[in-house]
C-alpha positions in Angstrom: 22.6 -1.3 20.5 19.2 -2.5 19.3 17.4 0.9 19.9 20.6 2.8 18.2 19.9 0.5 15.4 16.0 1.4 15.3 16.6 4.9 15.6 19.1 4.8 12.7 16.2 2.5 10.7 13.1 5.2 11.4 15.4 8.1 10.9 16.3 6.5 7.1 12.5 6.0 6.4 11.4 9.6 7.5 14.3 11.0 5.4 13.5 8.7 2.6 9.7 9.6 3.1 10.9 13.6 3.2 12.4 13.5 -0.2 9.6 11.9 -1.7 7.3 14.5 -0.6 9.0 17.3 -2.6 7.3 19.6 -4.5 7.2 17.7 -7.5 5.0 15.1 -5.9 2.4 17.1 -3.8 -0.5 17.6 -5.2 -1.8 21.3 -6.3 -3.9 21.8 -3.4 -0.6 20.9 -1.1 2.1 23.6 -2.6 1.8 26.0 0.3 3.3 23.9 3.0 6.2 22.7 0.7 8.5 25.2 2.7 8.1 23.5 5.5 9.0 20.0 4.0 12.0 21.7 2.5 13.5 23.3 5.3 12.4 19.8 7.3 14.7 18.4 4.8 17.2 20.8 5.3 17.4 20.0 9.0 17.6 16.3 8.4 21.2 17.0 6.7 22.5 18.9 9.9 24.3 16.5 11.6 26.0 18.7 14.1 23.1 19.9 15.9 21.2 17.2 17.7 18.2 20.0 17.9 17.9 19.7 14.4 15.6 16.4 14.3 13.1 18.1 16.7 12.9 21.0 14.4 12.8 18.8 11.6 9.7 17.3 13.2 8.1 20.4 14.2 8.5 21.6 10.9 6.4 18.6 8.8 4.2 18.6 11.8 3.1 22.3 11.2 3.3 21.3 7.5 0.4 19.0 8.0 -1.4 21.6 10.2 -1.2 23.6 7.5 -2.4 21.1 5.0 -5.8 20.0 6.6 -8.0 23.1 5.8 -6.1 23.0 2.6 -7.5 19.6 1.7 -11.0 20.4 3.2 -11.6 23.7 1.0 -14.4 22.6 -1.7 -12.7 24.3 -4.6 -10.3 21.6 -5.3 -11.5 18.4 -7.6 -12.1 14.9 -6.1 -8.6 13.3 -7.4 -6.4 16.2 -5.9 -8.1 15.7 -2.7 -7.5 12.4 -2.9 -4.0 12.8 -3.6 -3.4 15.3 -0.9 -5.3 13.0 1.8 -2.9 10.4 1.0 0.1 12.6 1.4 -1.0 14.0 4.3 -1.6 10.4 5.6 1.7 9.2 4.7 3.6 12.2 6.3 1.1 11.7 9.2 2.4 7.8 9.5 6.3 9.2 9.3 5.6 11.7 12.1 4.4 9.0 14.4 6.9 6.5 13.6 10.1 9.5 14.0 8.0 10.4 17.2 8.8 7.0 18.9 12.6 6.8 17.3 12.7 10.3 19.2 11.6 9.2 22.3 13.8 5.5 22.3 
C-alpha cells in the first residue's frame, strides 16, 4: 500500500509540475518544445491506458532533449537562459522522480 501511495504522491507532483510548465511560463528560448509538454499533459489525463504514463515520460524527456541546444545557442540574453536552465532543471528533477514512481 505504501508504494501505491508513493506512486499516487510522484504522479500528483509531475502532473502538478506539467501544468506549470505551459507555455505561458517557458521562457522565449523554450517555445519549441512546448508540444511536447502539451501532449505530455494530455497523456497524463488518460486514465484508461496504463501506456499513457511512459509516453507521457518520453514525451517531456524528448522535450528536454530538445531544449538543451536551445538554451546553449548564443543568440538568447543572459536572463532567458537563465530562465530556461531552470525549467529545464526542474522538468529534469520531475523526470527522475516519475522515473522511480515508474519503476516502484
Amino acid at each position: 500500500h505504501i508504494g501505491s501511495w508513493i506512486c499516487y504522491y510522484l504522479t500528483t507532483i509531475i502532473k502538478k509540475f506539467a501544468i506549470n510548465m505551459s507555455s505561458s511560463t517557458l521562457p522565449p528560448s523554450l517555445k519549441k518544445i512546448n508540444v511536447f509538454l502539451k501532449r505530455a499533459e494530455e497523456l497524463d489525463r488518460d486514465k484508461s491506458n496504463p501506456e499513457s504514463r511512459v509516453v507521457a515520460y518520453n514525451c517531456r524527456q524528448y522535450a528536454v532533449q530538445m531544449g538543451i541546444p536551445l538554451v546553449s545557442s548564443s543568440t538568447n540574453n543572459a536572463e532567458d537562459n537563465a530562465a530556461a536552465k531552470a525549467s529545464l532543471g526542474e522538468l529534469l528533477t520531475a523526470l527522475e522522480k516519475e522515473k522511480q514512481a515508474m519503476s516502484v
